[in-house]
Structure formats: C-alpha cells, structure tokens
RODO-2510 file (C-alpha; in nm, 4 decimals, decimal comma):
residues 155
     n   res          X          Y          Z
     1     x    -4,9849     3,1734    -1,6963
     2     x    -4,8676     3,2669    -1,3353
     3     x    -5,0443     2,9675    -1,1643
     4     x    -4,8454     2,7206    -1,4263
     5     x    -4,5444     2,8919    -1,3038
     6     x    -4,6426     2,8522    -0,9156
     7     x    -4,7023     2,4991    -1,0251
     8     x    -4,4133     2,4290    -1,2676
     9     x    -4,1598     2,6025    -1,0563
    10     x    -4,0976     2,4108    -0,7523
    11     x    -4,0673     2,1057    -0,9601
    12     x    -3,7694     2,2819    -1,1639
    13     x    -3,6423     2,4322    -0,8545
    14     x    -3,6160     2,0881    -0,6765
    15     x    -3,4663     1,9093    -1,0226
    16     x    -3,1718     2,1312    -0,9509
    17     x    -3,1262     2,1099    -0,5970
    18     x    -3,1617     1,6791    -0,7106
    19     x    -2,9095     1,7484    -0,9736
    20     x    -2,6512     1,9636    -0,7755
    21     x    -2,6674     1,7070    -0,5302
    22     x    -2,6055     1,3951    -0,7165
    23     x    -2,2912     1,5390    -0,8868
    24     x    -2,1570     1,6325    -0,6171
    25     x    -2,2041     1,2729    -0,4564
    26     x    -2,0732     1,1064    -0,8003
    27     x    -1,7702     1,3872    -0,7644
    28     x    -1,7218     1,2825    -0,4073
    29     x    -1,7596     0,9307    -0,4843
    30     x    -1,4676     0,9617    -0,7860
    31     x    -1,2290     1,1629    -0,5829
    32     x    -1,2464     0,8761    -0,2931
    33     x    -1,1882     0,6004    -0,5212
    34     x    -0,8303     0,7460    -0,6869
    35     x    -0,5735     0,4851    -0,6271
    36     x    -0,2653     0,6865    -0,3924
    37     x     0,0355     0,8329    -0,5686
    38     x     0,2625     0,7192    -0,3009
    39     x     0,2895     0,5766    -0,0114
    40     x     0,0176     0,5707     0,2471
    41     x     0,0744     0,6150     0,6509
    42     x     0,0804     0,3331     0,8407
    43     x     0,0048     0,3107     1,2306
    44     x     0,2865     0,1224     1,3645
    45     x     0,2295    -0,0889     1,6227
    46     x    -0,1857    -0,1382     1,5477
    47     x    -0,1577    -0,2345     1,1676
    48     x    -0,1077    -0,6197     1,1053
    49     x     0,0799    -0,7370     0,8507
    50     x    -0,1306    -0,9037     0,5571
    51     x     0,0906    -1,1921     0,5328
    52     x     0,1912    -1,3227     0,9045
    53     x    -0,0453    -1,1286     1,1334
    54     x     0,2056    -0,9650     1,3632
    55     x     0,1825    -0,5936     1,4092
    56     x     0,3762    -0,3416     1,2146
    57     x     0,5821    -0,2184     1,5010
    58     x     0,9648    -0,2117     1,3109
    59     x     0,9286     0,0983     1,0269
    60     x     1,2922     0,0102     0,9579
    61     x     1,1746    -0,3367     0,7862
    62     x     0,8288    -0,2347     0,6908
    63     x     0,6692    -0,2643     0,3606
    64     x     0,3625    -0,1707     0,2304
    65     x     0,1696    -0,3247    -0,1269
    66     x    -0,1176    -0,1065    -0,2775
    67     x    -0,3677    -0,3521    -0,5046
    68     x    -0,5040    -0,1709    -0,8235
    69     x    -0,8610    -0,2237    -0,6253
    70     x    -0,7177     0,0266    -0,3947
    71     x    -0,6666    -0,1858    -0,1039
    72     x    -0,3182    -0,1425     0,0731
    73     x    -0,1203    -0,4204     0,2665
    74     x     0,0758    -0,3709     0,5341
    75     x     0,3883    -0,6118     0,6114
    76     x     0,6516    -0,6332     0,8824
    77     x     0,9484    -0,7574     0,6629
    78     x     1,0336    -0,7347     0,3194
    79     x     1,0281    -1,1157     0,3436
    80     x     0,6518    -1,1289     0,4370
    81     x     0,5414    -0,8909     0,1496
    82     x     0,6990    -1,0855    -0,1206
    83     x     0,6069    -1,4536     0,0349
    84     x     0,2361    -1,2944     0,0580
    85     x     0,2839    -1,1913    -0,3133
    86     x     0,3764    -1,5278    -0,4657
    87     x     0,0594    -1,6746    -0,2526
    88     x    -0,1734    -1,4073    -0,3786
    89     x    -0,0330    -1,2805    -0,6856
    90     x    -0,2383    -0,9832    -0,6497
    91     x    -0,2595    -0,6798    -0,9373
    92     x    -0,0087    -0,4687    -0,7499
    93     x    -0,0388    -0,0519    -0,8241
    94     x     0,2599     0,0093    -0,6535
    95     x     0,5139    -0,1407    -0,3582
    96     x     0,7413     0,0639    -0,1159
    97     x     1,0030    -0,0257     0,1416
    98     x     1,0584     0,1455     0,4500
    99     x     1,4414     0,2728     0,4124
   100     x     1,6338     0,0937     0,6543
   101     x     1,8174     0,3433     0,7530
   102     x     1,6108     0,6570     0,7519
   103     x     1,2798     0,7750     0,7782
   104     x     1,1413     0,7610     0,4309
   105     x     0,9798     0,5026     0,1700
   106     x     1,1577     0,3783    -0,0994
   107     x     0,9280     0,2790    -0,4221
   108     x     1,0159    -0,0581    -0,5327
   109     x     1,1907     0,0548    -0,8877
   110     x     1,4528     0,2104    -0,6395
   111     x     1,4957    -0,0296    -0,3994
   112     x     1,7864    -0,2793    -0,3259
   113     x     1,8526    -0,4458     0,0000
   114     x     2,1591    -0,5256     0,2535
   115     x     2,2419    -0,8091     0,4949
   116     x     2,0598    -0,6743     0,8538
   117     x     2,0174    -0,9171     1,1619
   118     x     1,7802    -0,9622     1,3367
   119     x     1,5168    -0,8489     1,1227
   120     x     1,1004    -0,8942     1,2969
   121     x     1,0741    -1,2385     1,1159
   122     x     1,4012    -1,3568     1,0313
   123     x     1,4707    -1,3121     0,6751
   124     x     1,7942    -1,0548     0,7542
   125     x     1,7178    -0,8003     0,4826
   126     x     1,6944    -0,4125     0,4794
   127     x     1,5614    -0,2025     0,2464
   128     x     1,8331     0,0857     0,1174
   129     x     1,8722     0,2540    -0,2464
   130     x     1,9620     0,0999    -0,5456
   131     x     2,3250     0,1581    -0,5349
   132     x     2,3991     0,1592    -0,2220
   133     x     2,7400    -0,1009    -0,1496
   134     x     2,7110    -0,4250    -0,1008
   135     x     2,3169    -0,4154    -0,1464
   136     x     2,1489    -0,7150    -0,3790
   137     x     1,8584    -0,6036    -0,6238
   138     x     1,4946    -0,6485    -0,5733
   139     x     1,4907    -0,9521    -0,7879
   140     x     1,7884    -1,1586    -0,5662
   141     x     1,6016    -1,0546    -0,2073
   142     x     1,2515    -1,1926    -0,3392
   143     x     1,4580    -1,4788    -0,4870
   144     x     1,6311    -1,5055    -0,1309
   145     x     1,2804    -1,4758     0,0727
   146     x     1,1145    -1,7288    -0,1266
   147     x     1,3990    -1,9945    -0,1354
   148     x     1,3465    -2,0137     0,2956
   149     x     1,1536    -2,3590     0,2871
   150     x     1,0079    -2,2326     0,6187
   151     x     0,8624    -1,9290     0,5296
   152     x     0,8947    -1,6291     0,7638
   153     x     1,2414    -1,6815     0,8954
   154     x     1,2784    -2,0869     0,8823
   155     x     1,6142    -2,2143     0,7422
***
C-alpha cells in the first residue's frame, strides 16, 4: 500500500498545483477583462484621437468613448467623438467629456455644452453640466457637429 501512495501521490500533488494555477489564470484573466466604471486616464499630448489623428493635448475639449469590447477612444473635441460615432456606430459602454472648465469628466447623461472659441478642431463647443446657462443639450451639440459639411471644423 505505501509504494501506491509514493506512486499515486505526486500525481495528486501536481493535479493541485495544475488546478490552483489555472484558476488563478482564469481569475486573472476575468478581472482584466471588466469593462471600467468610469473614466480612464488619458496621456495628453501622446494619445491620438480615434477620429482625426491629432494628439490629445487640450483636456479642456477632450472626450473619451469606451466600446462594450473594452476598447477606449480617445478624441480631441467633442466634435471629433460624435463625427467618429455616426461613422462607426460602435456599441458604446459609456462616453465622458472633459469639463471645460475644471479638471474633472463629465459622463455623457450629465453633460451639456457652451459656445467656446477656438476649440483644437473648430467646432466651438465645451463640455459643462447639464444646467449650466446658456449651455445646449447633448442631443443639439451632436446635431450641431454633424450638420458642419466639412467635418472637423469646416463651415
């Protein structure tokens, strides 16, 4: 009986090692994959925006778009994010604007915007909180963006 257990033990002993380690690789795996609750940082002045290419260098304009893949887009301008949204029409998990006026994100079911010139690529809008005087909804800046026969910043 002891040489089946010097025979039958290692094997047992190295299913559990197997075991231990494959959960925690599926854990790990799991964990990495969780889409963000909130906004994500974004290194200004190296990240590009996803729809024109220029780097994110402005925070006051910026914008970011995270797909329900888990991929998130950088843009420079409100403008860009939703022109690159109407080309792409991407499963969006959630949107923020960079507060135009402090040094915060604003998720899109609270944003509004206001009349700012310049802006990085011309479409004159800051993003500020619903509310705020003077500001147009979310709805009336995409409309706005969209509307520019140009694209970023034409008339």
């Amino acid at each position: 009986m002891t040489s089946l257990v010097f025979r039958v033990l290692p094997y047992l002993l190295l299913g559990v090692v197997l075991s231990a380690v494959g959960g925690a690789i599926a854990w790990s795996v799991l964990a990495s994959s969780k889409l963000p609750d909130g906004p994500v940082d974004i290194v200004w002045d190296k990240a590009a925006c996803a729809a024109c290419g220029m780097h994110v260098g402005e925070p006051p304009f910026a914008a970011q778009l995270t797909t329900t893949d888990g991929r998130t887009h950088a843009f420079d301008d409100p403008g860009c994010l939703f022109l690159w949204v109407e080309e792409h029409r991407p499963e969006v998990h959630t949107t923020y604007f960079r507060d135009h006026r402090a040094d915060r994100w604003i998720a899109e079911s609270r944003v509004a915007f206001v009349a700012v010139e310049p802006s990085p690529m011309g479409f004159g809008l800051g993003a500020v909180d619903v509310g705020t005087p003077g500001a147009i909804g979310l709805d009336a800046a995409r409309a706005r963006c969209l509307e520019r026969l140009g694209g970023h910043g034409g008339r």
